[in-house]
C-alpha positions as CSV (number, residue, x, y, z in Angstrom):
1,X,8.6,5.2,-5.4
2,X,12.1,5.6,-4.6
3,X,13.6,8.0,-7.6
4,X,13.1,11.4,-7.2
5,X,9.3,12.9,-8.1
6,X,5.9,12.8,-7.8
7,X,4.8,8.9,-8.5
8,X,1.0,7.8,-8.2
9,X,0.1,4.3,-7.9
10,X,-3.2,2.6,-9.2
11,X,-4.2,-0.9,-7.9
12,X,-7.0,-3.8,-7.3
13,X,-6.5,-6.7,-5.2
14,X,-5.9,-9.0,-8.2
15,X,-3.0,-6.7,-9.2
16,X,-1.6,-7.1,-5.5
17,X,-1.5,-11.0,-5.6
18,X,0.0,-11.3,-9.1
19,X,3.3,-8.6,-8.1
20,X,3.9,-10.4,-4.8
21,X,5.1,-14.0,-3.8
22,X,3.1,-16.7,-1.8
23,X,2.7,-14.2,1.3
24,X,0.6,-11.6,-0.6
25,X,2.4,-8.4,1.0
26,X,3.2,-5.5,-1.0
27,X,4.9,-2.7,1.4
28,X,5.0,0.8,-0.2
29,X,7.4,3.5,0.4
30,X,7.2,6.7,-0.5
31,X,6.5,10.7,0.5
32,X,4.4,13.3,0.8
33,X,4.0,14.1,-3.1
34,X,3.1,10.4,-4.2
35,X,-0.2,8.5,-4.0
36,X,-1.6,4.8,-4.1
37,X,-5.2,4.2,-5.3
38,X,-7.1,1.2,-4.7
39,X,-10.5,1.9,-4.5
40,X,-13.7,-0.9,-4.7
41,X,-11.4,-3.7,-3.5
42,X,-13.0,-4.2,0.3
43,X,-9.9,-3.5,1.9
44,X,-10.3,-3.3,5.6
45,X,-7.7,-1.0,7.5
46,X,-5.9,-2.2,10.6
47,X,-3.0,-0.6,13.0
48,X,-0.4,0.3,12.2
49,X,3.0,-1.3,11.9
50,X,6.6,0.6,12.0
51,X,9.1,-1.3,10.2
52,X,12.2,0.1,9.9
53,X,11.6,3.3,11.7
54,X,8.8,4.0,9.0
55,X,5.2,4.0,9.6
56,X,2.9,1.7,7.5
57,X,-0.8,2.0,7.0
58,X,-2.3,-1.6,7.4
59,X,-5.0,-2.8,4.8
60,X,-6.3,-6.3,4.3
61,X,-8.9,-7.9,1.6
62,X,-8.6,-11.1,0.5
63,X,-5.9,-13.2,1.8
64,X,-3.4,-9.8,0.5
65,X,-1.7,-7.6,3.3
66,X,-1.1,-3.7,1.7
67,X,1.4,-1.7,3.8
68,X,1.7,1.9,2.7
69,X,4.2,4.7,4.1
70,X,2.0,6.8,6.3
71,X,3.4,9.8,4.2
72,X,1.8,8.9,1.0
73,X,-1.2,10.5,-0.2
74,X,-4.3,6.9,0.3
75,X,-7.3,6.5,-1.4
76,X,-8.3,3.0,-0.6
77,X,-11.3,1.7,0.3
């Protein structure tokens, strides 16, 4: 979600594991006017992490670790 606009993101668990390598974590970055979705998958939200000086939103389901930038618009459940 790094070029310039308003970018929304639509997701399930399966989708997660098949984008990312043996480690299952898919770190997203992005501002105020995008938005993940990933709704129905069980994911469980944990604390947060800062990595890089940007704040992540912690969700887990799965085996699968979903890190988004506190600044994005989250519907996940």
């Amino acid at each position: 979600m790094s070029t310039p606009g308003d970018h929304q993101i639509t997701l399930t668990l399966d989708d997660l594991i098949d984008f990312t390598d043996d480690d299952n974590i898919l770190k997203i970055l992005g501002d105020s006017g995008d938005s993940v979705i990933s709704t129905g998958e069980g994911w469980v939200q944990g604390s947060d992490q800062v990595i890089d000086s940007e704040t992540y939103h912690t969700y887990t389901a799965g085996g699968a670790t979903l890190l988004v930038d506190e600044d994005i618009i989250q519907t996940i459940s």
